[in-house]
N, C-alpha and C positions, 0 to 999 in steps of 0.2 A: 068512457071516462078514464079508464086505466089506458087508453092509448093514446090521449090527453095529455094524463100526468107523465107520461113519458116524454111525448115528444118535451113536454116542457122543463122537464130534467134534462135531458140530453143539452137543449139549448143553455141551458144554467150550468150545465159544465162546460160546455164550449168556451160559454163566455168567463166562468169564471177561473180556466187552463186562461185565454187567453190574457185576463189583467193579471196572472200571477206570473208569464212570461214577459208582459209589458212592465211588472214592478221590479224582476229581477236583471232586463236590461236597465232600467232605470239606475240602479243601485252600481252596477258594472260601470255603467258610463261614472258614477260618482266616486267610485273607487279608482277611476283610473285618473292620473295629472292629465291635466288638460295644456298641449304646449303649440307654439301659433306656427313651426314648421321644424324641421330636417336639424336646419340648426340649432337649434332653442335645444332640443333634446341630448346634439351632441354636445353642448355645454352643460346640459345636466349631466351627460354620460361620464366627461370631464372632470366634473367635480364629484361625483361622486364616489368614482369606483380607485379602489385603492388597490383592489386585486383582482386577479378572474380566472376561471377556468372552466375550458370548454373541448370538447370532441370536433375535429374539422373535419371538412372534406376540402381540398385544392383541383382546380382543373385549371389545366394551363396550354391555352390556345394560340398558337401560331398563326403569325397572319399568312394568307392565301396567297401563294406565287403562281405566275403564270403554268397553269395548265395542270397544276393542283390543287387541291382541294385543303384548306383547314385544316392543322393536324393537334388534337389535346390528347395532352396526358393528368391521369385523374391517381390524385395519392388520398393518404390520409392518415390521423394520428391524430394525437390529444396537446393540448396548448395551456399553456398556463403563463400566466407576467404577475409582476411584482410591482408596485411603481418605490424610486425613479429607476426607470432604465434596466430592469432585468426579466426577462422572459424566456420561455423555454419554447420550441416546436419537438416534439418526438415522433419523427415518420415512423409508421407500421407499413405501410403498404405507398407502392411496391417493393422500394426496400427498405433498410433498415438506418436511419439516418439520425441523427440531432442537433436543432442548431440555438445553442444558447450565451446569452448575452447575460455578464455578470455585472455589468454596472460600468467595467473595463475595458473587456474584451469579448468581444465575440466570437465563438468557438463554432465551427462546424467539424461533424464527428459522422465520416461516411464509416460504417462497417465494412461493407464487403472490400471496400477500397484500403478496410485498414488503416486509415490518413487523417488527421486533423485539419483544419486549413483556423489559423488565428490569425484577426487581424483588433486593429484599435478601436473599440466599439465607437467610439466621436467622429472617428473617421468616413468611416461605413456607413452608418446609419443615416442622420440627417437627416432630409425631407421627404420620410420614406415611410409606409404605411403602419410601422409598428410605432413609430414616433407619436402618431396618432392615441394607444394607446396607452405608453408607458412611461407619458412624458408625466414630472411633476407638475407641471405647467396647468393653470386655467387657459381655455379654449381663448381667450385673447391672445395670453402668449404666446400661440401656435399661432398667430397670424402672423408672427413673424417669417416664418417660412411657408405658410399655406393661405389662401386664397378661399373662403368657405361663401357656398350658396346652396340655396336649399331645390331641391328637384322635387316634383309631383310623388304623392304617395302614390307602392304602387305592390302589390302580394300584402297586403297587410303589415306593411315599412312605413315608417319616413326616411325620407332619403334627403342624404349631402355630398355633395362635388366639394373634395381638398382638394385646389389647384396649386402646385407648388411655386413660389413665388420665382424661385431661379427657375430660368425656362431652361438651362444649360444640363440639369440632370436626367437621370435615366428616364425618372416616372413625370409622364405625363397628368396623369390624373386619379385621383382616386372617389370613388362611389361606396358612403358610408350608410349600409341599411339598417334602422336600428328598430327595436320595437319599444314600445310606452306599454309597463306594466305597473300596477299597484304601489310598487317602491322606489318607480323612479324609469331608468330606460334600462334596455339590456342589446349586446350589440349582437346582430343576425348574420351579417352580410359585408364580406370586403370586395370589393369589384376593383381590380388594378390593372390601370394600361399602360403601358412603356414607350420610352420612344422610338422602339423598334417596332411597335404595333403588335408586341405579345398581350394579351391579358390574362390574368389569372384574376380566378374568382373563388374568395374562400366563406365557406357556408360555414357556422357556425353551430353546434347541435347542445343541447343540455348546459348552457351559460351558468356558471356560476358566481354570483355576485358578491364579490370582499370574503371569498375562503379564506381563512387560515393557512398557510403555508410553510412547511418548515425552509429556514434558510438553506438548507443543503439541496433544496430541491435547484438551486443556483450557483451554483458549486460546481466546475466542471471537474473530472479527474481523467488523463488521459489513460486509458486503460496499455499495461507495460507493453513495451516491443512496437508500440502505434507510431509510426512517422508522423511529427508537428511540422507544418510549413507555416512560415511566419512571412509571408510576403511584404 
């Protein structure tokens, strides 16, 4: 009898672990927006976020010439944008670099080189993968320049192709991995190919969604004695 009531315990918690895991995906799946592809999301992505800030990694892979092999170089450093139009990249590794956009002008700040390079951020920018983020534009707007389709989910993404609508610029295409969480979307993944057949692929780590941001973090100042090239 006592080994009875046991086995028939055991069973009654099996099954009743097993509907308290089926109650708590239940509830997950309810908590999360439910969105029908790749795209739907990057226009939620679009409208919602007004700032962000995240940890990156970049790997930027060379296409293969005869009789070699593939060659990447892997950096990384922390990212923050503002919308309209200002964002910051700060490399740590490998060297020490920052390239930020004030709304204006776009500032690249090599250290070891000691150099600026400024140019017109309207110029430069364009139909290019940060435009994706810091445009004030709803995701319509952006079709003016970009070309969107939704690709197969695939690591726990949805994914979208930005095709840029002039076929004459650098980038040939961009692969936008986002994730759908509780509040809306959060962005994971930039996959960029050029038309030289570079790609870089930037991973995204600890996204932060509508930080607060002090305006100085946008604010370039060239540190004294720093050569500025204004090409």
């Amino acid at each position: 009898m006592i080994r009875m009531k046991s086995q028939s315990m055991t069973r009654r918690s099996a099954w009743v672990l097993g509907l308290q895991s089926w109650m708590a995906w239940g509830v997950l799946s309810l908590a999360l927006p439910v969105y029908a592809d790749g795209v739907d999301l990057l226009a939620q992505f679009v409208k919602q976020t007004r700032s962000g800030r995240a940890d990156f990694t970049q790997v930027v892979t060379s296409p293969s010439r005869a009789g070699q092999a593939p060659r990447s170089k892997t950096s990384s450093g922390s990212f923050e944008f503002q919308r309209p139009g200002k964002f910051r990249f700060d490399y740590r590794k490998p060297f020490l670099q920052t390239l930020l956009a004030d709304g204006q002008t776009l500032w690249l700040h090599d250290v070891d080189l000691n150099q600026v390079t400024a140019r017109k951020q309207q110029q430069v920018l364009g139909a290019t993968p940060v435009a994706l983020l810091t445009s004030a534009a709803d995701l319509q707007s952006l079709k003016t320049d970009f070309q969107f389709s939704p690709e197969p989910a695939r690591d726990g993404l949805e994914w979208v192709r930005a095709t840029p609508v002039a076929q004459d610029g650098q980038i040939r295409a961009v692969m936008v991995g986002l994730r759908a969480t509780p509040t809306g979307a959060e962005l994971a993944v930039l996959d960029v190919q050029d038309s030289l057949g570079q790609r870089s692929v930037l991973t995204f780590a600890g996204f932060q969604l509508n930080p607060a941001l002090p305006a100085s973090q946008f604010v370039f100042k060239a540190p004294a004695g720093v050569d500025i090239i204004r090409p």
